[in-house]
C-alpha positions in Angstrom: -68.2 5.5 91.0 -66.2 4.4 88.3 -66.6 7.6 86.5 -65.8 9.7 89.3 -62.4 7.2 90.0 -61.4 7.7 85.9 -62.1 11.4 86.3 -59.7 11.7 89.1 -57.4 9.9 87.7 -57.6 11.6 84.2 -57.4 14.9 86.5 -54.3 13.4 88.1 -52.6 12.6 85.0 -52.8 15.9 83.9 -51.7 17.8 86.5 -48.7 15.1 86.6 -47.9 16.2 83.2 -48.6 20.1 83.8 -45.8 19.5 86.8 -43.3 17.5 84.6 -43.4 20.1 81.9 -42.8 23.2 84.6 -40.7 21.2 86.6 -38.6 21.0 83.6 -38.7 24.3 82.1 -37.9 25.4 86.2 -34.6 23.0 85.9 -33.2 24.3 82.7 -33.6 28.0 84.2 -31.9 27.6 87.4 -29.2 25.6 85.3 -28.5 28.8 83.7 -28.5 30.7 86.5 -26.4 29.0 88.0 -23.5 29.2 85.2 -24.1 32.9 84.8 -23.4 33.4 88.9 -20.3 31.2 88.4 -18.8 33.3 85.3 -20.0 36.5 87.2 -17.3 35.4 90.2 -14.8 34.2 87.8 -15.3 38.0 86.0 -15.2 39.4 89.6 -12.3 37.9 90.9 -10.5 38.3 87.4 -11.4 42.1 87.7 -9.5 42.2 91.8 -6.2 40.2 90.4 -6.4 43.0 87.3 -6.5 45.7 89.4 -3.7 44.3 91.4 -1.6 43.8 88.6 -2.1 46.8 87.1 -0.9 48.4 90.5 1.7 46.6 91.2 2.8 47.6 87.0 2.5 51.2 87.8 4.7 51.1 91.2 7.4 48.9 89.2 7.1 51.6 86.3 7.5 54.4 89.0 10.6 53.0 90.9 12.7 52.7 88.1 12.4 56.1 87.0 13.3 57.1 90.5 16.2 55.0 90.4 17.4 56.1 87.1 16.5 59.6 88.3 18.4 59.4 91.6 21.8 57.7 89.7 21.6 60.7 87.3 21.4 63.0 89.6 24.2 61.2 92.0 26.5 61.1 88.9 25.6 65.2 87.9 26.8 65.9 91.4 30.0 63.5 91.9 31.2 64.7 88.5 30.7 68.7 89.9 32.7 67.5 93.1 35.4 67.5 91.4 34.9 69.7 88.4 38.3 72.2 88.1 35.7 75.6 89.6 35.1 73.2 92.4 38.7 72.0 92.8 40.1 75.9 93.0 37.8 77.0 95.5 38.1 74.1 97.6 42.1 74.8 97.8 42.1 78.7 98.1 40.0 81.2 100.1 36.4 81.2 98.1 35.7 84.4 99.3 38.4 86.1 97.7 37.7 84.2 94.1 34.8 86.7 93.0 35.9 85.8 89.5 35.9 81.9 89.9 32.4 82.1 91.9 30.9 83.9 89.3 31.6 81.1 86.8 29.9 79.1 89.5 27.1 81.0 89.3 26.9 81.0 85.7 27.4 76.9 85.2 25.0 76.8 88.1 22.3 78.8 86.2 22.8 76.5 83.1 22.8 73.7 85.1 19.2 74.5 86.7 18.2 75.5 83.5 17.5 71.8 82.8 14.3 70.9 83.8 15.1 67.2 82.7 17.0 67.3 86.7 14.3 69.1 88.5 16.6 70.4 91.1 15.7 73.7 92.4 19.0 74.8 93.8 22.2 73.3 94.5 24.0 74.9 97.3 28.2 75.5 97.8 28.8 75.0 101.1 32.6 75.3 102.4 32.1 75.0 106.6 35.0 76.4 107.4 34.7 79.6 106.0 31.2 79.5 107.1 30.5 80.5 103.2 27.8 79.1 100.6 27.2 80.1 97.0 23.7 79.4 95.4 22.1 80.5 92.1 20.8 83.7 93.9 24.2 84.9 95.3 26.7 84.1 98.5 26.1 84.8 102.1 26.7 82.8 105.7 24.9 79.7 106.7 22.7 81.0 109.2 21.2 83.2 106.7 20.9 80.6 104.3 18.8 78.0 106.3 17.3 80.4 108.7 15.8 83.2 105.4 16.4 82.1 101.8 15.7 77.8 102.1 13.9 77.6 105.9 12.4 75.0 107.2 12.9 74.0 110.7 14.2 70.8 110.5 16.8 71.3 108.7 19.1 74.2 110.1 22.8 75.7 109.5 23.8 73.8 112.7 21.9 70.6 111.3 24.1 70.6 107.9 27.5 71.4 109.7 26.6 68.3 112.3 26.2 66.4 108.7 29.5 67.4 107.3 31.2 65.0 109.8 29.8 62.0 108.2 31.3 59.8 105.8 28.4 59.0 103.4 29.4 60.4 100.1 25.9 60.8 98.8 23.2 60.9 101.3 18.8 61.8 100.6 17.2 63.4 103.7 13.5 63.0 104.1 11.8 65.7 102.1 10.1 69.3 103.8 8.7 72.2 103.1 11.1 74.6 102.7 9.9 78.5 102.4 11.9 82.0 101.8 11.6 83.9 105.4 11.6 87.8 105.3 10.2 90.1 107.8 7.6 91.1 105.2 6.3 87.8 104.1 6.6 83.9 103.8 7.1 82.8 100.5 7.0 78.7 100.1 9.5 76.7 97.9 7.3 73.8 97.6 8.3 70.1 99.3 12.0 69.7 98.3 14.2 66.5 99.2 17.5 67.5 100.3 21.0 65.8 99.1 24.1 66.0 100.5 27.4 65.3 98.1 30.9 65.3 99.6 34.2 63.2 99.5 33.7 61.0 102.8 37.0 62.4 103.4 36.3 66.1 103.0 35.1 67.4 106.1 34.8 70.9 105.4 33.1 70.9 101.6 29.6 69.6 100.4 27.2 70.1 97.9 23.6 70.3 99.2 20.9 69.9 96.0 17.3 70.2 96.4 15.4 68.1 94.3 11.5 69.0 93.7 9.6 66.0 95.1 6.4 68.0 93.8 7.5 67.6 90.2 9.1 64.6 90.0 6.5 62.9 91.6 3.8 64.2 88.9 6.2 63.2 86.5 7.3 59.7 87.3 4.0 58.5 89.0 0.4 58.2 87.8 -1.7 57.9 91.0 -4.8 56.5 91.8 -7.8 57.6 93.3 -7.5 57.8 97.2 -3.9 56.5 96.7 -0.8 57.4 98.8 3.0 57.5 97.7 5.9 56.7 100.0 9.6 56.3 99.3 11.3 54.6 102.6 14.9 54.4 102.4 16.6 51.6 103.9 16.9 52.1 107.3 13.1 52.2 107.2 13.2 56.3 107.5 10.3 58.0 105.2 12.1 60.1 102.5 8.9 61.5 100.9 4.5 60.9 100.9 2.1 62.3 98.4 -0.4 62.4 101.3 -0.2 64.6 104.4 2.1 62.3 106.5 5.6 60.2 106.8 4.5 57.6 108.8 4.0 53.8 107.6 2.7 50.9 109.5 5.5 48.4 110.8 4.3 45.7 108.4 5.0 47.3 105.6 8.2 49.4 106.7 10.4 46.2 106.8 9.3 44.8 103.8 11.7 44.3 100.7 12.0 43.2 97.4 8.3 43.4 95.8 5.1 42.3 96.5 1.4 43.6 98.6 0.1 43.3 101.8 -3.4 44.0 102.6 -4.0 45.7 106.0 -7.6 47.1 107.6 -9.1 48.6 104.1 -5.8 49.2 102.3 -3.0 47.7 99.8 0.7 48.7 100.4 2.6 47.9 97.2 5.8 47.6 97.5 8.8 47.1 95.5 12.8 48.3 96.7 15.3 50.1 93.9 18.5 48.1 93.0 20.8 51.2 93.0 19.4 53.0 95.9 18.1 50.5 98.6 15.1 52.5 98.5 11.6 50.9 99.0 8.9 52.6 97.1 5.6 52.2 98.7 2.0 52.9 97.4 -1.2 52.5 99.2 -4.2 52.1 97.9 -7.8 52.2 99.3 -10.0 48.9 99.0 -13.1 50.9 99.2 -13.2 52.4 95.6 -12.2 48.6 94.9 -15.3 47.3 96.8 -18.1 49.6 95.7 -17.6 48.9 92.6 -17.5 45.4 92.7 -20.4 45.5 95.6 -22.3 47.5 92.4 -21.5 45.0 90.1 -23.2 42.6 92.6 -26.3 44.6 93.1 -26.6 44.6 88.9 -26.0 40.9 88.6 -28.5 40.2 91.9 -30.9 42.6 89.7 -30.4 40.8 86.7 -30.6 37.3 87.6 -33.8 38.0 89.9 -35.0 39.6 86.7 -34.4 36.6 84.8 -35.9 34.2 86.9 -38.9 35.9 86.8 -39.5 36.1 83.1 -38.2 32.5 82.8 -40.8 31.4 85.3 -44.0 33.1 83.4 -42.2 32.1 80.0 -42.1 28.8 81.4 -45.9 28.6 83.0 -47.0 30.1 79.9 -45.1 27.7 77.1 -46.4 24.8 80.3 -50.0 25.6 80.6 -49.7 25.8 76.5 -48.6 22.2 75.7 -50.6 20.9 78.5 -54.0 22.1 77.6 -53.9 20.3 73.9 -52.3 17.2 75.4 -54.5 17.0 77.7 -57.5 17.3 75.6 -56.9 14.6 73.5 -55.9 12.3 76.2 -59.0 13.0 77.6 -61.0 12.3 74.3 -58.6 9.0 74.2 -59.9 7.8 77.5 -63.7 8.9 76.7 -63.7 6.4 73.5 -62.1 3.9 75.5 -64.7 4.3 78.4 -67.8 4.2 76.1 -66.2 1.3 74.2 -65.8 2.5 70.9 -63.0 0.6 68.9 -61.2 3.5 66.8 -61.5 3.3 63.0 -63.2 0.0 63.2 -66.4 -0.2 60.9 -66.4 3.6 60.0 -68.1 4.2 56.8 -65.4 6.7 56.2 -62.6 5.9 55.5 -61.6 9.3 55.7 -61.2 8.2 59.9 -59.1 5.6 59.6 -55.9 8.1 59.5 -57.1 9.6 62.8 -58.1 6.4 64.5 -54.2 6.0 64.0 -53.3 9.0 65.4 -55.7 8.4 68.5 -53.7 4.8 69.0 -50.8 6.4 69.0 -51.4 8.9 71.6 -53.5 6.0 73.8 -49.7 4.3 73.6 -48.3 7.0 74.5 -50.4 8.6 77.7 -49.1 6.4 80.0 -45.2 7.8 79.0 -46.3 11.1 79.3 -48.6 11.0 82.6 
C-alpha cells in the first residue's frame, strides 16, 4: 500500500509539474497574442484616420484650384466687359461694325487659344439687337442655343430671361451641350455656363463656357468609386463627376469643412472663400472595408497560425524538461524509499559529487512539484 500511495503521488507530482510548465509556456503565448491583436487595431484604425486625411487633403487641394480657377476666369471676363472692342459695340449698332467684330473674333481666337482657361467659347450677346458673335461667326439667338451650343435647358429665351438680373457674374449648373444639324448630333462635352454683365446693363452679357470635363481631370485626382460635386450656395448642384446632380439634405447645407458618414458613404466637404461654393466628394466605404475586412481575415490567419505552433512548441519544449526532471525525482524518491543515505560510506569517492547533486534536487522537488 505504501508503494502504491508513493507511486501515485510520485505520478501526481509529475503531472503537476508537466501542467506548470505548459501552463506557462500556454500564458506567455496568449500574452503575445494578445499585444499583437491590440497593435493590429491600433494599425487598423490608424490606416481609417489616414485614409480620411488623405481625402479630406485632396478635396482641400481640389477647391482651391477651383477657386483660383473661377477668380481668373471672373477677372479675364470683367476686364473684357469693358475692354475698348467691347465698349464700341456696346454704344453703336454691332451689326454694322464688321471691322470691329472681326477684331473680336480675332482676340477671341487668341484668347481660346489658352488652354491654361479651358473655356471653350465665349459668346457676345447684345439682346436687343437679338445679335451674338462667337469664335465661329455671328448669327441670332435662337440659332445659337437651339443648333451651334443646344441643350435643352438652357435656351435663347432662358438667357434673355437672365439678362434682367443684377448678378454681375453668375455659374449655372453644368450640361451637356451638343451642335444640332439636320444631318447629325455632334456633342460639346459637359460645359458650365457663365454669365458676365454690368448689373446695370440690361441689354449686353458675356456668356463663357468653361469645360467641366477638363478642368475636372486637371484640378482633381479621384478615387476609386468616388463622386465629385460642386454646390454653390444656395445649395443648387453646379457640376458631378458621376451620372447625377442630386445630394442628400445632410450634406447640401453643410459649410465650412469637414465629413459626414451616411449609409456606406463619406461626403467631404469643404466651401471656397471667394466663391461661396461648397465642393463635395463622396467616397464609397466598401473599398475601405474589404480591405480592412482582408486585413482581418490575414491577421485571424496568422494569429490562429501562431497559436498552433506555439502550442506544439510549447508541449514539445514541456514534455522535454519534464521527462528528465522527472526521472531523477523519481530516482530521488527510490533512494529515499529503500533507505539508502546518499554518498554516505561509498568506497568511491568518485559519488560523493553526485550524492550532492541528488540532495540538491531532493530540496528542490517539493518547489518544483
Amino acid at each position: 500500500m505504501k508503494w502504491t500511495a508513493r507511486f501515485r503521488g510520485t505520478a501526481k507530482n509529475q503531472m503537476s509539474l508537466f501542467y506548470t510548465l505548459f501552463g506557462s509556456f500556454i500564458a506567455i503565448i496568449l500574452l503575445l497574442v494578445s499585444i499583437n491583436w491590440v497593435a493590429f487595431t491600433f494599425f487598423r484604425q490608424s490606416i481609417r484616420d489616414e485614409i480620411i486625411l488623405n481625402s479630406s487633403l485632396n478635396l482641400n487641394a481640389t477647391a482651391a484650384n477651383y477657386e483660383k480657377h473661377i477668380k481668373l476666369v471672373r477677372s479675364f471676363m470683367l476686364g473684357s466687359l469693358f475692354d475698348n472692342d467691347t465698349e464700341i459695340l456696346k454704344r453703336g449698332d454691332p451689326m454694322r461694325r464688321y471691322d470691329v467684330v472681326v477684331d473680336v473674333q480675332k482676340s477671341l481666337a487668341h484668347n481660346l487659344n489658352n488652354t491654361s482657361l479651358y473655356l471653350d467659347n465665349i459668346v457676345y450677346y447684345f439682346r436687343g439687337d437679338d445679335f451674338i458673335i462667337d469664335r465661329d461667326g455671328t448669327r441670332d439667338a435662337d440659332t445659337m442655343f437651339s443648333k451651334f451650343y443646344y441643350e435643352p435647358s438652357y435656351t435663347a429665351d432662358f438667357w434673355r430671361r437672365e439678362m434682367d438680373g443684377e448678378e454681375s457674374f453668375k455659374v449655372y449648373p453644368a450640361g451637356s451641350f451638343a451642335s444640332v444639324t439636320p444631318f447629325e448630333r455632334k456633342p460639346l462635352g459637359t460645359l458650365l455656363p457663365i454669365l458676365v454683365k454690368n448689373g446695370y446693363d440690361h441689354d449686353f452679357a458675356f456668356i463663357a463656357f468653361l469645360n467641366a470635363d477638363r478642368i475636372y481631370a486637371a484640378f482633381h485626382q479621384a478615387k476609386p468609386d468616388s463622386t465629385f460635386y460642386i454646390v454653390d450656395g444656395g445649395g443648387r448642384a453646379l457640376f458631378s463627376s458621376g451620372d447625377g446632380l442630386s445630394l442628400p439634405s445632410e450634406v447640401a447645407g453643410k459649410s465650412g469643412k469637414g465629413y459626414v458618414k451616411i449609409d456606406d458613404s463619406y461626403y467631404f466637404y469643404r466651401t471656397g472663400g471667394e466663391t461661396g461654393f461648397a465642393y463635395v466628394e463622396k467616397v464609397s466605404d466598401k473599398g475601405l472595408a474589404a480591405q480592412l475586412s482582408r486585413l482581418n481575415l490575414i491577421m485571424m490567419g496568422l494569429l490562429a497560425l501562431s497559436v498552433l505552433i506555439g502550442l506544439a512548441v510549447s508541449y514539445w519544449f514541456s514534455k522535454r524538461f519534464h521527462n528528465p526532471l522527472a526521472n531523477m525525482i523519481r530516482s530521488v524518491q527510490s533512494l529515499r524509499a529503500v533507505g539508502v543515505p546518499a554518498g554516505e560510506g561509498e568506497p568511491d569517492q568518485g559519488i560523493q559529487p553526485a550524492a550532492r547533486h541528488v540532495k540538491r534536487l531532493v530540496a528542490l522537488q517539493p518547489r518544483i512539484s
